[in-house]
N, C-alpha and C positions, 0 to 999 in steps of 0.2 A: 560232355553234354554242353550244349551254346546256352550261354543268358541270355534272358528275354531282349537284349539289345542285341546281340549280334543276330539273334533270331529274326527281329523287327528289320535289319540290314539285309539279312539274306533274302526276307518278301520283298523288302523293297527294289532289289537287286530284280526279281524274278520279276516283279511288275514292269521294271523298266525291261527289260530284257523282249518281256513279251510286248510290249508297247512298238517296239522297235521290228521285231518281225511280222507284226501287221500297220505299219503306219502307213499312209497312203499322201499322196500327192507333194506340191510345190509346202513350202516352208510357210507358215508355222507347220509342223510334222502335226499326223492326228490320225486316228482310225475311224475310220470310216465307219457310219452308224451300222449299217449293213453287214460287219466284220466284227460287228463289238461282241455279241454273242458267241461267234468263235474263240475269241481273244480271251473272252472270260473263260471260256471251257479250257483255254489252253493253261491258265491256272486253278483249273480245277472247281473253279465257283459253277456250278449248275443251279441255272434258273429257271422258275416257268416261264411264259411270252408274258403273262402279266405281272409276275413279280418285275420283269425288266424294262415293262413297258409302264412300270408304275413307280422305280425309281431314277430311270433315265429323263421321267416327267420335269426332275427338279432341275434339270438342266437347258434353260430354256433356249440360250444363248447356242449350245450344243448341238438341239433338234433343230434350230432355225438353219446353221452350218451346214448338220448334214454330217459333222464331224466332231470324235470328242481330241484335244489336246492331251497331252501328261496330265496335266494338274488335275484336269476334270475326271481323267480314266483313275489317275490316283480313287480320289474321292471316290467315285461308283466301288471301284475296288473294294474298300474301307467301308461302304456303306454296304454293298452285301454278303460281307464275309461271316457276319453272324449267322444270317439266312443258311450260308453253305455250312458253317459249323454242326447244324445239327444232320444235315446230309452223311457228313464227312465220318462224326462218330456213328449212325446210323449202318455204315459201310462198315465200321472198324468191329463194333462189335456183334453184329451178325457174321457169328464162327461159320455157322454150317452155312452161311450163301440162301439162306431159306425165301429171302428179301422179306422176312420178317421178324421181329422181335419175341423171345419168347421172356417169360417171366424173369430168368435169371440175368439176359442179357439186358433187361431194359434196365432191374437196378443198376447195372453197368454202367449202362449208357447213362442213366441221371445223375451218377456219380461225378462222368468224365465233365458232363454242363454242370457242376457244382449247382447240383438240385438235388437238395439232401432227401433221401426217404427212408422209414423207418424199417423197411423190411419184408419181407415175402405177403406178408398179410397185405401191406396196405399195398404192393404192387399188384398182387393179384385182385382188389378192388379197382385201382386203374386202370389194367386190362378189360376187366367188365364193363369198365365206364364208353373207353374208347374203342376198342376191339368193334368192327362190323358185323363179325359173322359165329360170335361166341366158338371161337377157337383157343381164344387163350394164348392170341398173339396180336402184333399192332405191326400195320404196314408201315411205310413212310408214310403218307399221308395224314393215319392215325397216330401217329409217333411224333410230326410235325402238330396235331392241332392238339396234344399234352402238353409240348411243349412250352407253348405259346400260350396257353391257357395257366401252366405252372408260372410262369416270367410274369405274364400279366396278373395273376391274380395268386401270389404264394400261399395266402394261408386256404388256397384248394387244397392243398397235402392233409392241413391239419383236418380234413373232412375226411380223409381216407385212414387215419390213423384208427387204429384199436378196432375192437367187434370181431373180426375173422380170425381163427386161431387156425396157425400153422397147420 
């Protein structure tokens, strides 16, 4: 199993790697705005048009170009890999392919984001919370805005805890 350093080597390895099969033109080398989307797919980061069109904002120097350099795709990299974190466990622990979450998988899944939950009871409250269509399961979308509602505001859990017995 790799340490978190040789880990952090091997992404950085794959970033330069992919940088280099989509860079376009005369030197300074850079990828071209237009390609930046491919480029991300090509490690795996998947974004909507406005999550990329709303952290590519920060790069003003970049949009004026037309083009991002290394440094800069570094950066975008590192700035949306949390985004794709919850994608990526989202894929990993939907066993059956269902492209949903069912009770057991999501404790999983908040596990793997070290988002502690106390158990069937209070996931099956967060289900009900987030869930669209009273199924008793959470799409990506719905799995995304827990997420982000757990990270932004943690002591949400402690409102789901206790009342519902197994």
């Amino acid at each position: 199993m790799q340490n978190k350093d040789e880990a952090n080597e091997a992404e950085a390895d794959e970033v330069l790697r992919v940088f280099r099969w989509f860079q376009t033109g005369p030197p300074p080398l850079a990828i071209a705005l237009r390609t930046l989307s491919a480029a991300l797919q090509a490690l795996g980061i998947v974004t909507t048009s406005p999550q990329l069109n709303e952290a590519i904002g920060r790069y003003g120097g970049a949009l004026q170009a037309g083009r991002f350099e290394l440094a800069e795709f570094r950066a975008l990299v590192a700035q949306l890999t949390p985004l794709d974190e919850v994608l990526r466990v989202f894929q990993l622990v939907d066993r059956d392919g269902s492209l949903d979450l069912e009770r057991s998988e999501l404790l999983h899944a908040l596990q793997m984001l070290k988002i502690s939950s106390s158990g069937s009871a209070q996931s099956r409250r967060l289900l009900a919370r987030f869930e669209r269509d009273c199924s008793q399961r959470l799409d990506l979308d719905a799995f995304r805005r827990l997420v982000a509602e757990l990270r932004r505001t943690p002591s949400t859990l402690a409102h789901f805890e206790g009342g519902i017995d197994e």
